[in-house]
C-alpha positions as CSV (number, residue, x, y, z in Angstrom):
1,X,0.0,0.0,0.0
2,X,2.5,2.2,1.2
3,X,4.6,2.0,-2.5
4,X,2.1,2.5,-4.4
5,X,1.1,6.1,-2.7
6,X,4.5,6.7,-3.3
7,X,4.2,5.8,-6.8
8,X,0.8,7.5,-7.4
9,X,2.4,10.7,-5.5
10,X,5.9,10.8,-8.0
11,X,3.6,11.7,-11.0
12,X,1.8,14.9,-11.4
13,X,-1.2,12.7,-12.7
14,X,-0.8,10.0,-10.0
15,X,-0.8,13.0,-7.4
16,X,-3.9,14.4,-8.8
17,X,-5.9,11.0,-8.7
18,X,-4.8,10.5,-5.4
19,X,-5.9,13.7,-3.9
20,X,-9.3,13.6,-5.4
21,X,-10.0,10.2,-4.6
22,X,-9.0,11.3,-0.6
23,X,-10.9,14.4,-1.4
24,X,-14.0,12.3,-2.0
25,X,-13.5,10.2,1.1
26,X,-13.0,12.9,3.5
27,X,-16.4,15.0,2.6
28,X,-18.4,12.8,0.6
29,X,-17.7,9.8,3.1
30,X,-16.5,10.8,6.7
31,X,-17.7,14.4,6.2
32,X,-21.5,13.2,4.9
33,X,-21.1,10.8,8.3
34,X,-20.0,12.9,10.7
35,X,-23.0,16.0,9.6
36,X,-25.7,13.6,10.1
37,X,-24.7,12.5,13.3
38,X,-24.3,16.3,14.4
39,X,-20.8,16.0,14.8
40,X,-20.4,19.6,13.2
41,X,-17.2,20.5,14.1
42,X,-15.3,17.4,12.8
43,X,-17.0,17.5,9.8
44,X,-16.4,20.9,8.9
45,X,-12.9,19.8,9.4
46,X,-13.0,17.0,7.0
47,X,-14.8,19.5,4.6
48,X,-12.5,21.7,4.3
49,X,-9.7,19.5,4.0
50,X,-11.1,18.0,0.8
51,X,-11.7,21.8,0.0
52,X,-8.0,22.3,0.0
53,X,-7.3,18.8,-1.6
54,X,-9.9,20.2,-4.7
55,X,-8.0,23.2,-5.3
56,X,-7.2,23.6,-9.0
57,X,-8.6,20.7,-9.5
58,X,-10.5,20.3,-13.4
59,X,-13.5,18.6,-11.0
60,X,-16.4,20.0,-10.9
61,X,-19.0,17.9,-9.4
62,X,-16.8,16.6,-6.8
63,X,-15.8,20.1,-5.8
64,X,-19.6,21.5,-6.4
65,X,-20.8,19.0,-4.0
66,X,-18.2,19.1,-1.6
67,X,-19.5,22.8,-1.1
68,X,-23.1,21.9,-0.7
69,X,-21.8,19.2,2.1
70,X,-20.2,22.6,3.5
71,X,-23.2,24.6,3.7
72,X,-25.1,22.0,4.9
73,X,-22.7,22.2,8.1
74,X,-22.5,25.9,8.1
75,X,-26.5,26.3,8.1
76,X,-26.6,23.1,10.8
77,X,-24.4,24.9,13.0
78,X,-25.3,28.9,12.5
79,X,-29.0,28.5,11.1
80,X,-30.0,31.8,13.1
81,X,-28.0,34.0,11.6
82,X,-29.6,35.2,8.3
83,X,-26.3,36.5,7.0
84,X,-25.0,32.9,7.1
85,X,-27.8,31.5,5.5
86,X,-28.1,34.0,3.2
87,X,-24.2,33.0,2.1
88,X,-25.4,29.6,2.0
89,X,-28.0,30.2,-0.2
90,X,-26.2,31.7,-2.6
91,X,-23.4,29.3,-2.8
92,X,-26.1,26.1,-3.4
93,X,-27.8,29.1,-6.2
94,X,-23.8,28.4,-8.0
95,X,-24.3,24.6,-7.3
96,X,-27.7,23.8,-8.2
97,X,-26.7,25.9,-11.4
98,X,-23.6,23.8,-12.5
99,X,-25.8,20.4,-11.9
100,X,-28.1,22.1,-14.2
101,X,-25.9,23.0,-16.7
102,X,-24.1,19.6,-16.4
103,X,-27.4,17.4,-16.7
104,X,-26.5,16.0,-13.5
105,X,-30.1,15.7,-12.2
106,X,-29.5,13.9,-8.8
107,X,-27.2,16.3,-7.6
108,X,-29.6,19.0,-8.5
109,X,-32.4,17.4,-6.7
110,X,-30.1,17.2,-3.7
111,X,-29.3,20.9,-4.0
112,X,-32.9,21.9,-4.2
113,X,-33.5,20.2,-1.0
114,X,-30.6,22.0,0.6
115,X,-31.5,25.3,-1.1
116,X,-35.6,24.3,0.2
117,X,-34.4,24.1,3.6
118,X,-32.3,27.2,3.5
119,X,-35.2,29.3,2.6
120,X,-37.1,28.4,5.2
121,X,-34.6,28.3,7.8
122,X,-34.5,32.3,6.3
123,X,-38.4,32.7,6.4
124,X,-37.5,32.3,10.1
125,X,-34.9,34.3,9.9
126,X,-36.6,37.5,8.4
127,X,-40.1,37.6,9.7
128,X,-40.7,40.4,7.3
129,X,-39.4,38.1,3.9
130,X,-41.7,34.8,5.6
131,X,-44.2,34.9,2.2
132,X,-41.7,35.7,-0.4
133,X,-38.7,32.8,1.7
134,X,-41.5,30.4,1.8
135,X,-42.3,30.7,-1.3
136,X,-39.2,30.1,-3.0
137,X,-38.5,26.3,-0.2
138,X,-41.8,25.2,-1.4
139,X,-40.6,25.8,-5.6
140,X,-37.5,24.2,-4.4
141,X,-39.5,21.5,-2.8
142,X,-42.2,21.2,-5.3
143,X,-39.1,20.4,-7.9
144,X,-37.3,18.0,-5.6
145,X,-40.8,16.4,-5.4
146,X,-41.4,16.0,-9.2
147,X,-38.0,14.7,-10.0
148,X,-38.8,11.4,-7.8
149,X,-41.5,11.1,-10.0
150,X,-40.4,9.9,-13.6
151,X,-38.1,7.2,-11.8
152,X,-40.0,5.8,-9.0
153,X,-38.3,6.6,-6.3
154,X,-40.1,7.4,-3.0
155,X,-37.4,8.8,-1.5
156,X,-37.1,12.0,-3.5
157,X,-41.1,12.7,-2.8
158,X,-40.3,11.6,1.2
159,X,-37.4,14.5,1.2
160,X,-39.7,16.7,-0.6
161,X,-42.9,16.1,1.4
162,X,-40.9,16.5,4.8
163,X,-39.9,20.0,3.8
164,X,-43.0,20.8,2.6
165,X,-44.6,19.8,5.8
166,X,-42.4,22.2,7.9
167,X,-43.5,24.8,5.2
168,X,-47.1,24.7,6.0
169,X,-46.0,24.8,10.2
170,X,-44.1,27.8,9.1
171,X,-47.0,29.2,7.2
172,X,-49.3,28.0,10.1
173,X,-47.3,29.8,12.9
């Protein structure tokens, strides 16, 4: 194991490969693990060392999602403070974007979850925004909803219809 890092590592090529492949690991793996067990700080961390492995990377999707695992923890951990969330927002606006551009529909779904939740976690935020805020979670919603659709799969409309329950609380309140 130990030559063949060493291998990878003596070519520019090898290197690259090696860092985006530990890159991937760290946030997509132990990153994605540690947030949904609330272990916030660690992953952050882990986060933003596959940030730094990414740089200058030609990866795209990697790198776009690594930063939507990064919001995700920066909106977990600071979700009251609409200046955060408003940051957050706009970097999963650049994500959901590139998925779009780049056909890559389940990342794009995933996105419009985060971005869903963000908006109303700013509806909370901004009393005086609530309609417009809520509005835009439930379009978020509404498409993370119909892309479960065409392929079956419940989970997509489960993800949607839990967001879109805490939209009507929101509305309720």
């Amino acid at each position: 194991m130990d030559l063949s890092f060493r291998r990878a590592a003596a070519n520019r090529k090898g290197r690259a490969f090696y860092e985006l492949s530990a890159a991937r690991a760290l946030a997509l793996g132990l990153g994605w693990i540690h947030y949904t067990e609330g272990s916030l700080s660690t992953a952050r961390s882990l986060v933003q060392a596959a940030q730094s492995l990414l740089t200058g990377k030609n990866e795209g999707f990697i790198r776009e999602y690594v930063n939507v695992i990064h919001e995700c923890i920066s909106m977990s951990a600071r979700s009251t403070e609409s200046e955060v969330v408003r940051e957050s927002i706009d970097v999963l606006i650049r994500a959901r974007s590139f998925f779009v551009d780049h056909k890559h529909s389940a990342y794009q779904a995933r996105t419009s979850n985060e971005l869903a939740l963000a908006y109303l976690r700013q509806a909370q935020n901004i009393p005086e925004k609530k309609v417009d805020l809520l509005h835009e979670a439930e379009r978020h919603a509404r498409e993370v909803e119909s892309f479960g659709k065409p392929i079956s799969q419940v989970r997509w409309r489960c993800n949607a219809s839990i967001v879109l329950s805490r939209i009507a609380r929101e509305r309720d309140a």
